[in-house]
C-alpha positions in Angstrom: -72.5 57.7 -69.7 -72.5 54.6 -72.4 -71.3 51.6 -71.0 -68.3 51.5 -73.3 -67.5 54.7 -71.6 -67.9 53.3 -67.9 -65.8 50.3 -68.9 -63.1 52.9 -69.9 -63.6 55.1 -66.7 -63.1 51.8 -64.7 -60.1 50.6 -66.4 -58.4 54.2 -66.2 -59.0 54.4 -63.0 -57.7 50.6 -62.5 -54.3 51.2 -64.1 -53.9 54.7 -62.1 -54.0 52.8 -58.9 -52.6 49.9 -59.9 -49.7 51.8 -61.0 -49.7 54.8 -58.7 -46.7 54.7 -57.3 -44.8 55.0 -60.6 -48.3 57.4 -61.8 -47.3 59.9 -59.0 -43.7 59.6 -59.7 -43.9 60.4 -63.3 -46.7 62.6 -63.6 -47.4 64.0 -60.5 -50.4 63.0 -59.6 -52.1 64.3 -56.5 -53.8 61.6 -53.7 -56.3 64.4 -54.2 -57.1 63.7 -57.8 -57.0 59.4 -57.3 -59.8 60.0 -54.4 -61.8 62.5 -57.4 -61.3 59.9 -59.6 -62.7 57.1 -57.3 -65.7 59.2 -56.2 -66.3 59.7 -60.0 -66.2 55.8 -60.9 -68.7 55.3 -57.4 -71.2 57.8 -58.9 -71.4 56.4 -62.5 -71.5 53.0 -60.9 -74.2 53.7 -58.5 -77.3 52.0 -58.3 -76.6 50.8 -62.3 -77.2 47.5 -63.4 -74.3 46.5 -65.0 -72.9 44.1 -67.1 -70.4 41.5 -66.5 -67.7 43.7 -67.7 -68.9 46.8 -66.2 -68.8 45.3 -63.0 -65.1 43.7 -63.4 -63.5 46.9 -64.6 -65.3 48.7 -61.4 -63.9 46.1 -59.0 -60.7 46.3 -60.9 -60.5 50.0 -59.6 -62.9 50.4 -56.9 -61.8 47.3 -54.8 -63.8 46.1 -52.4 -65.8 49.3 -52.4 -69.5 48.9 -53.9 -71.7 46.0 -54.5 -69.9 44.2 -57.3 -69.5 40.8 -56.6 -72.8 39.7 -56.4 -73.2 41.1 -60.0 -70.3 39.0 -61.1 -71.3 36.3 -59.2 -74.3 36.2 -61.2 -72.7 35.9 -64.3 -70.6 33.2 -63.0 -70.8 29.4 -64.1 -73.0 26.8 -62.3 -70.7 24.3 -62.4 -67.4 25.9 -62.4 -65.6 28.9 -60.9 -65.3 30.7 -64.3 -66.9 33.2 -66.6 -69.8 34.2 -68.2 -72.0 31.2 -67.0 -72.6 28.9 -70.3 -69.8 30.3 -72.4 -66.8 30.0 -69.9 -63.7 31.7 -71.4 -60.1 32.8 -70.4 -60.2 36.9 -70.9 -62.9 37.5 -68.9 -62.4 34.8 -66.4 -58.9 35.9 -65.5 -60.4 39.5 -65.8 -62.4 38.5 -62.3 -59.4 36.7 -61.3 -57.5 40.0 -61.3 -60.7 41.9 -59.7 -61.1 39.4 -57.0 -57.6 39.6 -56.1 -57.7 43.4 -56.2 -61.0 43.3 -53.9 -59.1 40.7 -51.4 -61.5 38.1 -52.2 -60.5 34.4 -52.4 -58.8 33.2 -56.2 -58.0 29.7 -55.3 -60.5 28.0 -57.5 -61.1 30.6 -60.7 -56.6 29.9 -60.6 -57.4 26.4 -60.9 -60.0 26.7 -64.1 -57.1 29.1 -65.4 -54.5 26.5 -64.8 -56.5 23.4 -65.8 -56.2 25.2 -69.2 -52.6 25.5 -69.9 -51.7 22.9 -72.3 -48.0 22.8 -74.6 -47.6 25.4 -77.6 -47.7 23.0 -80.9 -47.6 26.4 -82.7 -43.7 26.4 -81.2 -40.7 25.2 -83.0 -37.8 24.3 -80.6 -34.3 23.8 -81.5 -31.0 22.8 -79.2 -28.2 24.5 -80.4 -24.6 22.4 -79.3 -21.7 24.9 -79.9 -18.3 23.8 -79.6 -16.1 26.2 -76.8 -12.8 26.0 -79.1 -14.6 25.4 -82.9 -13.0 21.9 -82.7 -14.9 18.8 -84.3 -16.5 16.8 -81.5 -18.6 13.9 -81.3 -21.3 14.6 -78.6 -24.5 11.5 -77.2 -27.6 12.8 -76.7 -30.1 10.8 -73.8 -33.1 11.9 -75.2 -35.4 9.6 -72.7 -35.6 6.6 -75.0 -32.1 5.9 -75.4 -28.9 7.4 -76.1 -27.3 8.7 -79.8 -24.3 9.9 -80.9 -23.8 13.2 -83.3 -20.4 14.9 -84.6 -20.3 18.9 -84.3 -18.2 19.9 -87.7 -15.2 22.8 -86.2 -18.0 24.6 -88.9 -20.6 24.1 -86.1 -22.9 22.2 -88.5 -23.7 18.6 -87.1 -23.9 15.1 -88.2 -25.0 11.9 -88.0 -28.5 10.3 -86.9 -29.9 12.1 -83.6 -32.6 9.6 -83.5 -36.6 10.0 -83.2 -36.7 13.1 -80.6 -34.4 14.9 -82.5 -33.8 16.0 -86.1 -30.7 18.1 -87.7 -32.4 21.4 -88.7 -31.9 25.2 -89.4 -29.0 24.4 -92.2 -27.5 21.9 -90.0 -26.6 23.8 -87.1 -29.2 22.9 -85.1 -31.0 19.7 -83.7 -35.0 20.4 -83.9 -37.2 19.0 -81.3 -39.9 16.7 -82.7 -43.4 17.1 -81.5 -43.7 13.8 -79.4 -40.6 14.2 -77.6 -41.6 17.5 -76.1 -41.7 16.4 -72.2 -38.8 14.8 -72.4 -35.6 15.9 -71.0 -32.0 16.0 -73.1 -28.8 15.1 -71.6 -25.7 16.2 -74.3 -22.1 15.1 -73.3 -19.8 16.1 -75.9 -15.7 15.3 -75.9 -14.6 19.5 -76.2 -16.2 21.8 -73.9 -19.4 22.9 -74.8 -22.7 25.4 -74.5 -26.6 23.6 -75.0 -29.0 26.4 -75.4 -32.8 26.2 -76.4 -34.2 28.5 -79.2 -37.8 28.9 -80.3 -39.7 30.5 -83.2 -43.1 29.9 -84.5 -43.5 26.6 -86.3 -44.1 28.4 -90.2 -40.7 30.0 -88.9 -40.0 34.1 -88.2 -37.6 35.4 -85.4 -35.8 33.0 -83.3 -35.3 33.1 -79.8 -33.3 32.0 -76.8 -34.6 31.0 -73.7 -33.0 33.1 -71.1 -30.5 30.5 -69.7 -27.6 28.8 -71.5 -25.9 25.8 -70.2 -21.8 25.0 -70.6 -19.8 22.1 -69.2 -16.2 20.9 -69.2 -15.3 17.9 -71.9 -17.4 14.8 -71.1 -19.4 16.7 -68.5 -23.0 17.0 -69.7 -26.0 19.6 -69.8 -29.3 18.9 -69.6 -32.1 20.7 -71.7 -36.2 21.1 -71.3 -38.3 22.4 -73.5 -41.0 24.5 -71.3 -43.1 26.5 -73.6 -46.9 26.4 -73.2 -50.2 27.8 -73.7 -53.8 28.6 -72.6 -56.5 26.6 -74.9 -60.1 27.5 -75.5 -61.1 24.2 -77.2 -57.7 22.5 -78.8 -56.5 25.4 -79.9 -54.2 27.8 -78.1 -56.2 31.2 -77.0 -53.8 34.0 -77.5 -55.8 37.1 -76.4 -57.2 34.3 -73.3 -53.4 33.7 -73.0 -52.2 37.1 -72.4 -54.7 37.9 -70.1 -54.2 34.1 -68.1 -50.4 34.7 -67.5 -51.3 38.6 -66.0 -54.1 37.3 -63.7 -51.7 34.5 -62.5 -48.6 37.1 -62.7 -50.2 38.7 -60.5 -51.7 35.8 -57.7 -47.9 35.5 -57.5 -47.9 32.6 -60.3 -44.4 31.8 -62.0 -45.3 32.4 -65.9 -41.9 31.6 -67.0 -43.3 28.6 -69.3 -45.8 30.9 -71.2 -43.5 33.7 -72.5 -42.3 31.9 -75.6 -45.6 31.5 -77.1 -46.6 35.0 -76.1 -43.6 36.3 -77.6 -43.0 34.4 -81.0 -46.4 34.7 -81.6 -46.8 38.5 -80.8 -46.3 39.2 -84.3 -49.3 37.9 -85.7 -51.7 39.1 -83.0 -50.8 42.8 -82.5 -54.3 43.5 -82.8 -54.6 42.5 -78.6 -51.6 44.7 -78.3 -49.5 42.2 -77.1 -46.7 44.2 -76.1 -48.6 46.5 -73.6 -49.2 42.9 -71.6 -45.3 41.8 -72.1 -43.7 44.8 -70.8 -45.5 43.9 -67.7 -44.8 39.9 -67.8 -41.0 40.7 -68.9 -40.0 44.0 -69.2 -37.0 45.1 -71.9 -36.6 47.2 -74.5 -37.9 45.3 -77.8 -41.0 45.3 -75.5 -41.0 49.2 -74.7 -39.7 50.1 -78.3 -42.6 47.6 -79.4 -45.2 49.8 -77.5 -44.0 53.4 -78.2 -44.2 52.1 -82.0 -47.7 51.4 -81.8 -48.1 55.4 -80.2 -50.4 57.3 -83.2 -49.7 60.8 -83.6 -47.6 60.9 -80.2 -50.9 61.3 -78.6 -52.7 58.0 -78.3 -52.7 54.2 -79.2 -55.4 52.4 -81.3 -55.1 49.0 -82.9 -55.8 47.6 -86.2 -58.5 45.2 -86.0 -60.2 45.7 -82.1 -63.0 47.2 -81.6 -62.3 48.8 -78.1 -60.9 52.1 -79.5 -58.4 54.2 -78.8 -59.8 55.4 -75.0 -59.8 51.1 -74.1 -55.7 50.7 -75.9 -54.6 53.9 -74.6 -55.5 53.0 -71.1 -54.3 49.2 -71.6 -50.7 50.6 -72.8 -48.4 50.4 -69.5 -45.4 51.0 -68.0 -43.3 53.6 -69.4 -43.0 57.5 -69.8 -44.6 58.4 -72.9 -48.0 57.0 -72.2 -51.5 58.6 -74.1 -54.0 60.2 -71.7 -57.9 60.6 -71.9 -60.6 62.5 -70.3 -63.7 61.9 -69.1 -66.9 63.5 -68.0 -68.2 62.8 -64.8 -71.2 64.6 -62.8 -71.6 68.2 -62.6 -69.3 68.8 -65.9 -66.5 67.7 -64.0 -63.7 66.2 -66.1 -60.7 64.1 -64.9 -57.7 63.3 -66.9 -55.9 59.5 -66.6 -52.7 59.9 -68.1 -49.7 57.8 -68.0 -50.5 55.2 -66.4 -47.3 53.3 -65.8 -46.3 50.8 -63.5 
């Protein structure tokens, strides 16, 4: 067998155990066919000398069954607890993260090279929006942290007046932007009608916008405090989507809140559909543009393969999860055998 082909074999199997409680739901897979697939990943893996992804994938699916830590130790960094040694990066480090975790084995410090990464989104534009309960003019003050300023919401909604250095009027007027160096600081609004504060996002050269999940509304002169809380994973000073998608599983799944990491994932989806972003989403947050977004993707109602990877069709197929109308593959194993992973949902 190839090695591309064992690191598909491992990641099938992987994602069929992973997921098998939804797998046997849906499909009907027998305990008797996991265990075949299992002794079919131990043969090919047997007494090989694998690589660094080999090995992950296998521990990915096998556990703590086999010899494969002290391959991936042997890749791992002298100086830090993160992967391959020399050329650290975030994929395949929080690749081991989730194979370590899957094998029992102790995460604390490859979390802490993950987390040490996480730095804000500039590729984010944030907006506040202040609407007006009764469509009445209002003058609202903002605290924005370095002092307080006073706007008037128009019974149009569009807003006036100078909102100082943290904020600017944007989107036509109806919104106040968030500039770049106020992005840690916290907003307290107070208008004189009753009000909603919500935070929006899109990508900075602009696209879809959206809402962070909670809105905020208080009675005249109460008040409603916003935070901006988007960030990212960086390789170098730039933001590392494909490292980020896999950074916010690994730590999804070690229990990790990933709240703050969704908005870059998701307004930047767009222009990296080539990681097949949406297969990782639907796990991080679930919903329907996410599902819809994957079952899009499906070529010929058989199989997924995206535009500009070089994994193929076997590797995206297996990575799409979680829900019913998934691709399946087969693959040859020792005496002619051959197993079919399908569906593999969580």
């Amino acid at each position: 067998m190839s090695k591309k082909g064992l690191v598909i074999l491992a990641f099938s199997v992987f994602l069929a155990v992973f997921f098998i409680n939804s797998a046997l739901a849906q499909e009907n897979v027998s305990a008797d066919n996991i265990a075949k697939a299992y002794n079919c990943l131990e043969n090919q893996t047997k007494g090989k000398n694998l690589s660094l992804k080999e090995a992950t994938f296998s521990m990915l699916a096998l556990g703590a069954k086999g010899n494969f830590a002290s391959t991936i130790e042997s890749f791992k960094d002298s100086t830090n607890s993160c992967w391959p040694r020399g050329a650290c990066n975030l994929k395949e480090t929080a690749q081991v993260a989730l194979a370590y975790n899957r094998a029992g084995k102790d995460t604390t410090n490859i979390k802490k090279w993950i987390l040490s990464k996480n730095a804000t989104a500039g590729e984010l534009k944030w907006l506040i929006e202040i609407d007006i309960t009764n469509k009445l003019r209002s003058t609202c003050k903002i605290k924005d942290g370095q002092g307080e300023r006073t706007i008037t919401v128009l019974d149009n909604s569009k807003l006036q007046g100078s909102p100082g250095n943290c904020l600017s009027i944007d989107n036509n007027g109806y919104m106040l932007r968030v500039n770049s160096n106020c992005l840690k600081n916290e907003f307290e609004i107070s208008c004189d009608q009753d009000f909603v504060t919500a935070v929006l996002y899109q990508k900075a050269s602009g696209g879809t916008l959206f809402v962070l999940p909670e809105a905020h509304s208080a009675a005249s002169l109460g008040s409603t405090r916003e935070k901006i809380n988007g960030e990212c994973f960086k390789t170098g000073g730039t933001c590392d989507y494909e490292g980020s998608l896999w950074a916010a599983l690994a730590l999804q799944n070690l229990k990790e809140d990933t709240s703050k990491f969704m908005p870059y994932l998701l307004a930047l989806a767009e222009d990296n559909t080539r990681f097949f972003p949406s297969s990782f989403l639907y796990i991080l947050v679930g919903g329907d543009d996410q599902y819809n977004s994957v079952i899009q993707e499906q070529k010929q109602g058989k199989f997924w393969e995206m535009v500009g990877t070089r994994d193929g069709r076997y590797y995206d197929t297996s990575r799409q999860n979680r829900h019913p109308d998934a691709g399946s593959k087969t693959q040859t194993c020792p005496g002619g055998r051959r197993y079919r992973f399908s569906r593999l949902a969580a």
